[in-house]
C-alpha positions as CSV (number, residue, x, y, z in Angstrom):
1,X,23.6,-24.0,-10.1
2,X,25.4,-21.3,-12.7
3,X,25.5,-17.7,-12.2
4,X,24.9,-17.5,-8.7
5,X,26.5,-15.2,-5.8
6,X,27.5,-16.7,-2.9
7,X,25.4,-14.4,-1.0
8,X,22.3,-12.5,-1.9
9,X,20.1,-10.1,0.5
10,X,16.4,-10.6,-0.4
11,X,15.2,-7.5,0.1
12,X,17.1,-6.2,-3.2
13,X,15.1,-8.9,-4.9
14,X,11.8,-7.5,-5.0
15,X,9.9,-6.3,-7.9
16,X,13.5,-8.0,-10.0
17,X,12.5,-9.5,-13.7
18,X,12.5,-13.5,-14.4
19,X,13.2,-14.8,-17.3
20,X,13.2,-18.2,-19.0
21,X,16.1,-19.8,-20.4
22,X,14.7,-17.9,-24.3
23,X,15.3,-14.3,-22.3
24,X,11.7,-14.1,-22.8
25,X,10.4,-12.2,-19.2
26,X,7.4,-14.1,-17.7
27,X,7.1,-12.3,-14.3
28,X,8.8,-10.5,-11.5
29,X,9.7,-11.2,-8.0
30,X,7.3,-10.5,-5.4
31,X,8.9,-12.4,-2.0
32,X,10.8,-15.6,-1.4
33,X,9.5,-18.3,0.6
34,X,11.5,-20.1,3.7
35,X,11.1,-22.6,6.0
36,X,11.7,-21.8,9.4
37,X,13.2,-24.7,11.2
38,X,13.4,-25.3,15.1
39,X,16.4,-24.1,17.7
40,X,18.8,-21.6,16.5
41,X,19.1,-23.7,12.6
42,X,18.9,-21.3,9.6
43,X,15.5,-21.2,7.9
44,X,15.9,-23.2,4.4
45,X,14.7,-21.5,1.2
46,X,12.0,-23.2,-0.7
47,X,11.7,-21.1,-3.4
48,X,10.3,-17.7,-5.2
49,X,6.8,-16.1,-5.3
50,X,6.7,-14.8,-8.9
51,X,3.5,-12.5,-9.8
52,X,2.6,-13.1,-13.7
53,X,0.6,-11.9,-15.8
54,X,-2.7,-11.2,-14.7
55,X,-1.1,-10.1,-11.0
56,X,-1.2,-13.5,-10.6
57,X,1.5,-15.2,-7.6
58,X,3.1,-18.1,-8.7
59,X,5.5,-20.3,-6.8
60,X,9.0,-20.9,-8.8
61,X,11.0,-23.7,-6.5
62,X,14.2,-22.4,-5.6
63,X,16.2,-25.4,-7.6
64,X,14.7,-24.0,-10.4
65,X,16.7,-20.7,-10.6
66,X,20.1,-21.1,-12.3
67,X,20.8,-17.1,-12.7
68,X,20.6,-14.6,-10.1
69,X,21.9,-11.0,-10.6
70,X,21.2,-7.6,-9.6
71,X,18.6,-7.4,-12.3
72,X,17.0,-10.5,-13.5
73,X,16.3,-13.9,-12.4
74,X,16.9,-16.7,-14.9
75,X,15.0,-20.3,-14.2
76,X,15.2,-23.3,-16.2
77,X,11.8,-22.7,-18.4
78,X,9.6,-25.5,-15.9
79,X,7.2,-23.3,-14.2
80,X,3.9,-24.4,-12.4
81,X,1.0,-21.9,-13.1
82,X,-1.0,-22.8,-10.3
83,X,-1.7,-19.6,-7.7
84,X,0.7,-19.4,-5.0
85,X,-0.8,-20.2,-1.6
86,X,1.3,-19.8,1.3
87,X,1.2,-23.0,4.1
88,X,1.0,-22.6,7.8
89,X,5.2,-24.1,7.6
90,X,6.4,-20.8,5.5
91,X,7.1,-17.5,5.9
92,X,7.1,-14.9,3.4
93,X,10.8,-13.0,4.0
94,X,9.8,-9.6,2.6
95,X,6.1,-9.5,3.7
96,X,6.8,-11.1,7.6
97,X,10.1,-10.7,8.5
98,X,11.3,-7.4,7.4
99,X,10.5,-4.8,9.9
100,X,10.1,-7.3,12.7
101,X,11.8,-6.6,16.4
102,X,14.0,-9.7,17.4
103,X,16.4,-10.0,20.1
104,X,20.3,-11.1,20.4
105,X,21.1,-14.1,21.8
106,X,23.9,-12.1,23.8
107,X,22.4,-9.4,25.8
108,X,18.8,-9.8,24.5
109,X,19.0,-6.2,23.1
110,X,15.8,-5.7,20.8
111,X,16.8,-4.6,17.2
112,X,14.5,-4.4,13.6
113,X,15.4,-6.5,11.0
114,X,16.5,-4.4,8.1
115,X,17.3,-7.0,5.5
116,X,18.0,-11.2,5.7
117,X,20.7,-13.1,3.2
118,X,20.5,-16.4,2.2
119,X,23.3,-18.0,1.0
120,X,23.5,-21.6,-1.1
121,X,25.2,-24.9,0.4
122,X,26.8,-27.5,-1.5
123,X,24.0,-29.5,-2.0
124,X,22.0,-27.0,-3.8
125,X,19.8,-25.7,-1.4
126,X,19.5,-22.1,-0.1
127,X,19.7,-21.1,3.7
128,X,18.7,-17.9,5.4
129,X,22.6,-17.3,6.9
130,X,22.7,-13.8,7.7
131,X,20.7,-11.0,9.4
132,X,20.8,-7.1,8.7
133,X,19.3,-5.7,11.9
134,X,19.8,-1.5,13.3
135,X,19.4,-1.1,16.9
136,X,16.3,0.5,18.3
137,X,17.1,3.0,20.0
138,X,17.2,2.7,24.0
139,X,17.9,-1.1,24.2
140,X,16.0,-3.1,26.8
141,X,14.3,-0.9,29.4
142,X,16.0,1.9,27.5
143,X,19.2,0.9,28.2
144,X,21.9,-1.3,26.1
145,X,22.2,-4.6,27.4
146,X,24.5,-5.9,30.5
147,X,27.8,-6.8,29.1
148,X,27.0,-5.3,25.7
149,X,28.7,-3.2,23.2
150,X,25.5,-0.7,21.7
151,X,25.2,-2.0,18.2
152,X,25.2,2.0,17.3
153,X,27.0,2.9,14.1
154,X,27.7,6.3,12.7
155,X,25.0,7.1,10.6
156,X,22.5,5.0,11.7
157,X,24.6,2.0,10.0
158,X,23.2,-1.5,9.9
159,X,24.9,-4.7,11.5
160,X,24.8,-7.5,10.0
161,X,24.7,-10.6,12.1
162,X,24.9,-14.5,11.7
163,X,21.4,-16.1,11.6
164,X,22.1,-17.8,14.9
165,X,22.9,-14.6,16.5
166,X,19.3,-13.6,17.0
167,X,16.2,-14.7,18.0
168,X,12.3,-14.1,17.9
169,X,11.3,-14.8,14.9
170,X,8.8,-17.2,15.4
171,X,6.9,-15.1,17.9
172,X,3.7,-13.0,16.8
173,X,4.7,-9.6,16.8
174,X,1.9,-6.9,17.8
175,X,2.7,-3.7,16.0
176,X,5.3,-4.5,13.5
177,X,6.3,-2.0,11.6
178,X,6.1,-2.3,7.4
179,X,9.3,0.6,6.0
180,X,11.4,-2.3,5.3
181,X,8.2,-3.8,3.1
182,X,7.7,-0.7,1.6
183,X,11.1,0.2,0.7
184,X,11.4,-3.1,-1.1
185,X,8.4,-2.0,-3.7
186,X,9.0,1.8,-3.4
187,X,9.2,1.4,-7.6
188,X,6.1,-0.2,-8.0
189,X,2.8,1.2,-9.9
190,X,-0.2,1.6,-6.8
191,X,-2.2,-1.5,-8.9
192,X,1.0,-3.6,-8.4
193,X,1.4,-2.4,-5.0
194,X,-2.2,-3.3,-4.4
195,X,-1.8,-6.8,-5.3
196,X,0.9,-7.1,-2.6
197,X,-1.2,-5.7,0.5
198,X,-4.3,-7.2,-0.9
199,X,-2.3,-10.8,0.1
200,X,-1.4,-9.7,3.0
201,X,-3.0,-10.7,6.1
202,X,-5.6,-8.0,8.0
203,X,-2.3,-7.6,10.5
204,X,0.4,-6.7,8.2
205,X,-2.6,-4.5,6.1
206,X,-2.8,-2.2,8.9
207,X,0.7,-2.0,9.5
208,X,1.6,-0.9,6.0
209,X,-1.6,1.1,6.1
210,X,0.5,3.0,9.4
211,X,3.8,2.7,7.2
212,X,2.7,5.0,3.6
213,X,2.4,8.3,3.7
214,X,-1.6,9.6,2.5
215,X,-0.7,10.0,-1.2
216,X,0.7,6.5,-1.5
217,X,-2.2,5.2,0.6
218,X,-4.6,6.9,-1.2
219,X,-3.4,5.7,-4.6
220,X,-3.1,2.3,-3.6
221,X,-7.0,2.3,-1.8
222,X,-8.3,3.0,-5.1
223,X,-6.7,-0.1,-6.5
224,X,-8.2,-2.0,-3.9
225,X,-11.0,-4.5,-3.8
226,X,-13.9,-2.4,-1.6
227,X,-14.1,-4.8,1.3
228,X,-10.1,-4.1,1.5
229,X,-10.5,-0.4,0.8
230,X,-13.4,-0.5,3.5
231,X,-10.9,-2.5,6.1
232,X,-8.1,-0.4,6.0
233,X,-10.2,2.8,6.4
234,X,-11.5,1.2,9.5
235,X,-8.5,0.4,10.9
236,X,-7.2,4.2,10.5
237,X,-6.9,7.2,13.4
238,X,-10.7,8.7,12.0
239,X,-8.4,12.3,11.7
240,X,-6.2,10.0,9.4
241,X,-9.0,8.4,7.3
242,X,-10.1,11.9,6.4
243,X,-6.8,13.0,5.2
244,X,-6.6,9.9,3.1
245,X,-9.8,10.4,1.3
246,X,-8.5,14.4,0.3
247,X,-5.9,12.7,-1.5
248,X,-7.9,10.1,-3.1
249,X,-9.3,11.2,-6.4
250,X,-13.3,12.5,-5.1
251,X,-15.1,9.5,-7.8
252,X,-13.1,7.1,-5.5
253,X,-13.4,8.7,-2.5
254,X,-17.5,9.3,-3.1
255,X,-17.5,5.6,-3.9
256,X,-15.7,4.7,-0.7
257,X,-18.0,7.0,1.5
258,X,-21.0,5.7,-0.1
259,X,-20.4,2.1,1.0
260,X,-20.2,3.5,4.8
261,X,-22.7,4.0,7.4
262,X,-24.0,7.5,6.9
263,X,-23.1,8.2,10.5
264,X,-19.2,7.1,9.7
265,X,-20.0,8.8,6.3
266,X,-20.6,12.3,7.6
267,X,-18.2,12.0,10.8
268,X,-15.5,11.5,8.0
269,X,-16.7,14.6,5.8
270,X,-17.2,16.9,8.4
271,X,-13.5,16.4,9.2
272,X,-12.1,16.9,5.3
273,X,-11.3,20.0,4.3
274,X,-14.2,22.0,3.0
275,X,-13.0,22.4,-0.4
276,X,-11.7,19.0,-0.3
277,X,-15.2,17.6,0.7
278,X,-17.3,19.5,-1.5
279,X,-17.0,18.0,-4.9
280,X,-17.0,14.4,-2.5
281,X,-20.8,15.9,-1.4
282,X,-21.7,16.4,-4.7
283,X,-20.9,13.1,-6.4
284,X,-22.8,11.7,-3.5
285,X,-26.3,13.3,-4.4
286,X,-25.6,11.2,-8.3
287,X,-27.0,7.4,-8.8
288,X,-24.4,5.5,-8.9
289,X,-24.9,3.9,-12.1
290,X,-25.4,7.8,-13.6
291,X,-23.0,10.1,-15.2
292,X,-22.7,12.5,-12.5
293,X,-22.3,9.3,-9.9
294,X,-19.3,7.8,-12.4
295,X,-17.8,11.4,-12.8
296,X,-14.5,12.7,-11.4
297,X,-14.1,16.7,-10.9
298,X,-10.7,17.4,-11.6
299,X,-10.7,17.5,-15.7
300,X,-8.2,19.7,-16.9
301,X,-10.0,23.2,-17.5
302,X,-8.2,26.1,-19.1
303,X,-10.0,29.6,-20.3
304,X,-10.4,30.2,-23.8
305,X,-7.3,32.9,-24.0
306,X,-5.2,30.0,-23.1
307,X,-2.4,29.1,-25.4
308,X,-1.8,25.4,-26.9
309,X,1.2,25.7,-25.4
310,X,-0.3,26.4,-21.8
311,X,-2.8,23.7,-22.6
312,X,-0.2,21.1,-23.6
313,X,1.6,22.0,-20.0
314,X,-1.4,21.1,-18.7
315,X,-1.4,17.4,-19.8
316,X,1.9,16.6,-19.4
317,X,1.4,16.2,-15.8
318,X,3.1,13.0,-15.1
319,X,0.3,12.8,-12.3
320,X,-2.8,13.0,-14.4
321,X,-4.6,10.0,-15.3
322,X,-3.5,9.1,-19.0
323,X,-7.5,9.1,-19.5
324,X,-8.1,12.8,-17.9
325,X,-5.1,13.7,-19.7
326,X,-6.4,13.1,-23.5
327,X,-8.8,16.4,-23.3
328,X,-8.7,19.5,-22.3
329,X,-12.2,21.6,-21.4
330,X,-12.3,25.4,-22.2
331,X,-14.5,27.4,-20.1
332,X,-15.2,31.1,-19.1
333,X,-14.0,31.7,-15.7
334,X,-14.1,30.1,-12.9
335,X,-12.2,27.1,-13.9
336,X,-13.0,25.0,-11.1
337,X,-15.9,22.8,-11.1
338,X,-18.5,23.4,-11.3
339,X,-17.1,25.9,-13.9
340,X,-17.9,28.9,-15.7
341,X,-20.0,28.5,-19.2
342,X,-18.5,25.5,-21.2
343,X,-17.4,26.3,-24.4
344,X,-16.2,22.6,-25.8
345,X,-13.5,20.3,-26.1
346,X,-9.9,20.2,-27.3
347,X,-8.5,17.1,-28.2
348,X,-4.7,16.0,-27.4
349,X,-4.0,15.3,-30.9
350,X,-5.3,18.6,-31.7
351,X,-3.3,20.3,-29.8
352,X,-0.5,18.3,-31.3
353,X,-0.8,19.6,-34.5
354,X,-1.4,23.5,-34.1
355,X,1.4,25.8,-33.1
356,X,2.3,26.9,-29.6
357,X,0.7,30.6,-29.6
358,X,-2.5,29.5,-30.8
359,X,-5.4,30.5,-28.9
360,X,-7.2,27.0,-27.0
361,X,-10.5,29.1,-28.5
362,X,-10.1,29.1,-31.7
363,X,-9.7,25.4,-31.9
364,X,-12.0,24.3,-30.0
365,X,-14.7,20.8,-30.7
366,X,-17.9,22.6,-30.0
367,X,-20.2,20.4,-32.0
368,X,-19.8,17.3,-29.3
369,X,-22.8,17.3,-27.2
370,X,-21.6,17.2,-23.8
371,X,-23.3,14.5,-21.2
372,X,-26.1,15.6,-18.7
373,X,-25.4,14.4,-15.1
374,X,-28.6,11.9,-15.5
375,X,-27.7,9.9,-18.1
376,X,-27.4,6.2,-17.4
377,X,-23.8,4.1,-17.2
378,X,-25.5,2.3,-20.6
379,X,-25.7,5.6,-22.5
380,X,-21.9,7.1,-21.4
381,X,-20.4,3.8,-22.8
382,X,-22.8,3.9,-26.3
383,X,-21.5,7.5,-26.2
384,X,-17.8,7.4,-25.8
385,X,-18.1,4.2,-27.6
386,X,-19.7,6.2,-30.9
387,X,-17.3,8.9,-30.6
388,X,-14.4,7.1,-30.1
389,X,-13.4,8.8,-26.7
390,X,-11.3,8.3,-24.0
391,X,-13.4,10.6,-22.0
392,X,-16.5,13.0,-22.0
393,X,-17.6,16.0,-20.4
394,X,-20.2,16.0,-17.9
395,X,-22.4,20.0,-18.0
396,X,-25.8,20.9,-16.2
397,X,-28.7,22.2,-17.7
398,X,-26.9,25.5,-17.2
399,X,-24.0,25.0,-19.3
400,X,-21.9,24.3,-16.4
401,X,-18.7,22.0,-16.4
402,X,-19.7,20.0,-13.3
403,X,-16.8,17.2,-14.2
404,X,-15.6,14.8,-16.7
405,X,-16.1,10.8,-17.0
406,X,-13.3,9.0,-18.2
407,X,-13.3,5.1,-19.8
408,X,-11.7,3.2,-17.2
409,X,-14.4,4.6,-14.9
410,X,-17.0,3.7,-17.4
411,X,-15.2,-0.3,-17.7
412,X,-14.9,-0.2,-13.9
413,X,-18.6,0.3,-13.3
414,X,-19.5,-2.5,-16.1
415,X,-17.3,-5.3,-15.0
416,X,-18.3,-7.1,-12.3
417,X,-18.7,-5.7,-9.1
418,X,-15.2,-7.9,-7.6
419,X,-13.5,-7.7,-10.5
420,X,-10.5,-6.4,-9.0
421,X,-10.2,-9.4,-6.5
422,X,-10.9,-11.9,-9.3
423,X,-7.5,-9.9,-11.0
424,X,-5.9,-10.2,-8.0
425,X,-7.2,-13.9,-6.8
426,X,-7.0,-15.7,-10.5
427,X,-6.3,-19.2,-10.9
428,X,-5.3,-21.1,-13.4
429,X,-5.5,-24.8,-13.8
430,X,-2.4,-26.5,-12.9
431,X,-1.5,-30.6,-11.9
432,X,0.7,-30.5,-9.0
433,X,4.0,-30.4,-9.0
434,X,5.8,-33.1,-7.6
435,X,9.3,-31.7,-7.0
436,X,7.3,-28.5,-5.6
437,X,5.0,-30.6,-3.5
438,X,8.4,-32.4,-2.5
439,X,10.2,-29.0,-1.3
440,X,7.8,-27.5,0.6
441,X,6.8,-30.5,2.4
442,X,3.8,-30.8,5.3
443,X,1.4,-27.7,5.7
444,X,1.7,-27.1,9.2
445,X,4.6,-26.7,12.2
446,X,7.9,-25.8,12.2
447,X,10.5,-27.7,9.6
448,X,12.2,-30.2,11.3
């Protein structure tokens, strides 16, 4: 095998690029697979789980990869398409073993796996050899263990620690925390991030549910299939799972909600912030299927003696949803939905092409016919479909800005109703693999 270290930490692997032998990039790490095996004998690497394109896992045998640096992952071009299942004899490294608490064989002195290295032999396979583990703090019964040097280290410094040297990994673990998980895909886009927890089992869900902070959590719910969204909620501190759904955007957080029990439901609402909850109450009161139901009501609103330039500041929010972001909405005062009179629409490109001090008012679309909050899902799509729009503004009979509907809303609501777990759970029609069916063996027990 070219190009390889003699030592790699998997941790540092995650979300890496592969590439076949053309340079051509067909996917990116998501975990590697092992084998653990029985007494104190290092686990044995079977191979990569590489998520292509559609967010679909694949699984790239280990003899397969001739290159492995800090920033890509070369294999020999022979890749199986067939969707990654994992077998009751492997363990995922990133997903299961990071975070876990496993005792020394010395002392028995509980310490959390940080990282694990696997290193290759001479006969081309890949053991797990090493073990980056940080004390917990307290040691057994809170004290280090008899005839034991604490395994403290200024700065919180990790050990790291032949395989051997440790034990417990093949115990189930109640509570495990998920940092270490998290660390490893702290780069990744919430949809991407969502794949990963939607494979995970309900256990290690909840823990990385406990692990992200609300923002993250929220942002990666709403990538979720519902019955995943619906579980983790569940699963949260009630004070928690209201907290989360402020910082979920309130079209996702309505349709969450309205999927509940109305007793859960209003137990959750009554605990949201009031100003937080009340655009949530409103898109509840909407059809589903109806404008005001598909709605969010956040749009970007500025009054009409608002500059270009103040308007362009606006959507250059690196947080704003690209579709949000392609529109601003002038309106008297208040700006906050629902608004003041709607005057109309400014474009992005619009605002491209006039110069900074012009006023938002003098430029603005107000021949567009904005959308009632009755209309059907059928008649938004005809409409942002006629007028070429990434998004449309949603007013009441009053001339009020109540919100705006965007596309991917619109597309979200006319796919199916699981097409998020068919993105996630896609298969692809593949023969077996007989030197992959020959590396990962029998489907159940520890390796031998």
């Amino acid at each position: 095998m070219t190009g390889v270290p003699a030592r790699v930490f998997i941790a540092r692997l995650a979300g890496i690029a592969v590439f076949d032998p053309a340079g051509d990039q067909v996917g990116r790490v998501r975990d590697v697979v092992v084998a653990l095996r029985l007494g104190s004998r290092p686990p044995r690497v079977l191979g990569l789980v590489v998520e292509v394109s559609p967010r679909r896992p694949v699984f790239l045998p280990i003899t397969r990869v001739t290159v492995i640096e800090a920033d890509a992952i070369v294999f020999d071009g022979r890749l199986n398409v067939r969707r990654f299942e994992k077998r009751e004899s492997e363990t995922l490294v990133i997903a299961e073993m990071l975070d876990r608490t496993v005792r020394l064989v010395e002392g028995d002195d509980p310490v959390a796996v940080v990282d694990v290295a696997m290193e290759p032999t001479r006969t081309r396979d890949w053991l797990v050899s090493k073990v980056a583990v940080r004390r917990i703090k307290g040691g057994r019964n809170g004290r280090p263990g008899r005839g034991r040097t604490p395994l403290r280290r200024p700065g919180g410094e990790t050990m790291v620690i032949d395989w051997d040297a440790v034990h417990g990994f093949s115990a189930v673990e109640h509570g495990q925390g998920a940092a270490g998980l998290i660390a490893a895909f702290e780069r990744m886009k919430p949809a991407d991030l969502a794949g990963i927890v939607h494979e995970l089992t309900a256990k290690r869900r909840s823990e990385v549910a406990a692990a992200l902070d609300d923002e993250r959590l929220a942002d990666v719910l709403e990538e979720l299939p519902q019955d995943d969204q619906i579980e983790i909620l569940g699963r949260l501190e009630v004070d928690r799972a209201a907290d989360v759904l402020e910082a979920m955007d309130p079209d996702d957080a309505a349709d969450l909600l309205g999927e509940l029990p109305t007793e859960q439901r209003e137990r959750l609402l009554t605990l949201m912030e009031p100003q937080e909850a009340a655009p949530v109450r409103r898109l509840l009161t909407y059809p589903d299927d109806s404008a005001g139901g598909l709605m969010t009501t956040e749009p970007v609103v500025v009054p009409p003696d608002a500059t270009v330039a103040e308007a362009l500041a606006r959507i250059r929010n690196p947080d704003l949803n690209p579709a949000l972001a392609a529109q601003v909405y002038v309106c008297r005062p208040p700006t906050a939905t629902p608004t003041g009179r709607y005057l109309g629409t400014v474009h992005f490109q619009r605002l491209l092409r006039e110069p900074p001090p012009t006023l938002v008012s003098g430029i603005v679309d107000s021949e567009l016919d904005p959308l009632r909050p009755a209309v059907s899902l059928q008649a938004v799509a005809m409409y942002l479909a006629a007028y070429n729009l990434a998004a449309g503004a949603v007013v009441d009979e009053n001339g009020h800005l109540l919100g705006s509907i965007t596309i991917d809303d619109v597309l979200d609501h006319l796919l199916p109703a699981d097409w998020r777990e068919n993105v996630m759970d896609a298969t692809a029609e593949a023969v077996a693999d007989p030197e992959e069916e020959a590396l990962r063996g029998g489907r159940s027990g520890l390796t031998t």
